[in-house]
C-alpha positions, 0 to 999 in steps of 0.5 A, a space after each residue: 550221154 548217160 551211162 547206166 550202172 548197174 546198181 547190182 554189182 555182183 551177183 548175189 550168192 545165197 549161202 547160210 552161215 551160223 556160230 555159237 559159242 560156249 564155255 569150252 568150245 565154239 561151232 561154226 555150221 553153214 549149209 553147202 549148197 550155193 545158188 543164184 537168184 534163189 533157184 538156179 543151184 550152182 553147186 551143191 558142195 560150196 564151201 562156206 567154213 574155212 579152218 584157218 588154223 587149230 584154233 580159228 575158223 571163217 565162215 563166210 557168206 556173199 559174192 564167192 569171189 570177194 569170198 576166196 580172195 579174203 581167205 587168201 588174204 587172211 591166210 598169208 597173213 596167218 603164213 607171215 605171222 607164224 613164220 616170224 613168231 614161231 606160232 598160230 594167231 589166236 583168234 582174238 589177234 585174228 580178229 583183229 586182223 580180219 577187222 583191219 583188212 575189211 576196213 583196208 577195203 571199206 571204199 571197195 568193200 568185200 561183198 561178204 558176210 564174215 563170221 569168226 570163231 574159235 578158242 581165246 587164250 582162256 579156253 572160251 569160246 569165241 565168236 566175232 561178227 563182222 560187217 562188210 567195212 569191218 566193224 566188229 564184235 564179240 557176241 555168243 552167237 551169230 548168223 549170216 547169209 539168206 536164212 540168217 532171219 531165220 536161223 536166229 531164233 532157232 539156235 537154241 535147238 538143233 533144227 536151226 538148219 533144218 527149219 532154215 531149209 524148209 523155209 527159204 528155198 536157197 539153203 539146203 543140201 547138206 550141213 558143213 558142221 565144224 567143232 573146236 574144242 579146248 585142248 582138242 582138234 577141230 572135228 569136221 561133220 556133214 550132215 544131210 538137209 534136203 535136196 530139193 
C-alpha cells in the first residue's frame, strides 16, 4: 500500500513585507491584503507587521498560522524578559531570540518569512532578516513574501509597493506603514494601493 503526501503542506499565503534602515530610524511597510492561490482574496485588512514592543517590530510573511503562533511565542518571551529584568528587549537580543525559536523549530519549521527591526542601543536602525531554520542577518534593507523579487530594486524610491501591486496580482489594498525613530514612539500609517 502507498500513502501519498501531499508535497504542499499548507496553503500558501501570498503577503508582501519589506524593511529599511537608516542612520536614526528603521521602517517596516507590508500591504494588507491576504490571498490564496494569487486570486481568491481572504481579507483585505491582514495584518503582516507586529509592533512588539517601543523599539522592535516583526514583519512577517507565509502560512498565517505558523504566523500568530510565533508572534505568541515571541511575545511571552518579551512578557518574561521584562518581568525578571524590569525593561524592554532591545532588538539586537530580539534577534537573537527570534533566531533561536526558528532554529528550536528547524525539524518542523515555521512556514514563515521573518523580518526584524527597530532601534539598537546606539540609536541606529536595524534590520534582521531571517530564513525559515533561523539563520540570520543584519543587512540595511530586506524584503519578503510574493513581491519581494519585486520590491527589492525599487526601495531606493517610494513606489516600491505600488510597482509590486501593478505587477504581482496578490499585493494590494492598502500599506501597513510602521516608523521607529530614535527617541521617539512608533508612528503607524496605511496608505491606499489598488483594490482590484
Amino acid at each position: 500500500m502507498i500513502i501519498k503526501i501531499s508535497s504542499v503542506c499548507y496553503d500558501l499565503l501570498y503577503r508582501s513585507t519589506c524593511a529599511i534602515a537608516g542612520e536614526n530610524f528603521a521602517i517596516v511597510a507590508s500591504d494588507t491584503r491576504m490571498s490564496q492561490m494569487e486570486i481568491n482574496i481572504l481579507t483585505r485588512d491582514a495584518e503582516k507587521v507586529h509592533v512588539l514592543n517601543d523599539s522592535v517590530i516583526l514583519a512577517t510573511s507565509g502560512f498565517y498560522g505558523d504566523v500568530l503562533q510565533l508572534k505568541r511565542v515571541l511575545q511571552a518571551r518579551l512578557h518574561k524578559y521584562r518581568f525578571d529584568y524590569r525593561t524592554d528587549m532591545s532588538v539586537d537580543l530580539m534577534a537573537e531570540l527570534l533566531s533561536r525559536n526558528l532554529y528550536y523549530r528547524r525539524f518542523f519549521p515555521y512556514y514563515t518569512g521573518a523580518i526584524l527591526a527597530g532601534i539598537d542601543e546606539n540609536g541606529k536602525g536595524a534590520v534582521f532578516s531571517y530564513d525559515p531554520i533561523g539563520c540570520i542577518e543584519r543587512i540595511v534593507y530586506a524584503a519578503t513574501g510574493a513581491a519581494e523579487p519585486m520590491m527589492i530594486p525599487f526601495l531606493d524610491c517610494q513606489d516600491a509597493f505600488r510597482t509590486a501591486a501593478e505587477r504581482e496580482i496578490s499585493t494590494g489594498d492598502k500599506i501597513h506603514l510602521v516608523i521607529a525613530e530614535a527617541g521617539k514612539p512608533i508612528q503607524q500609517l496605511h496608505l491606499p494601493l489598488r483594490e482590484d
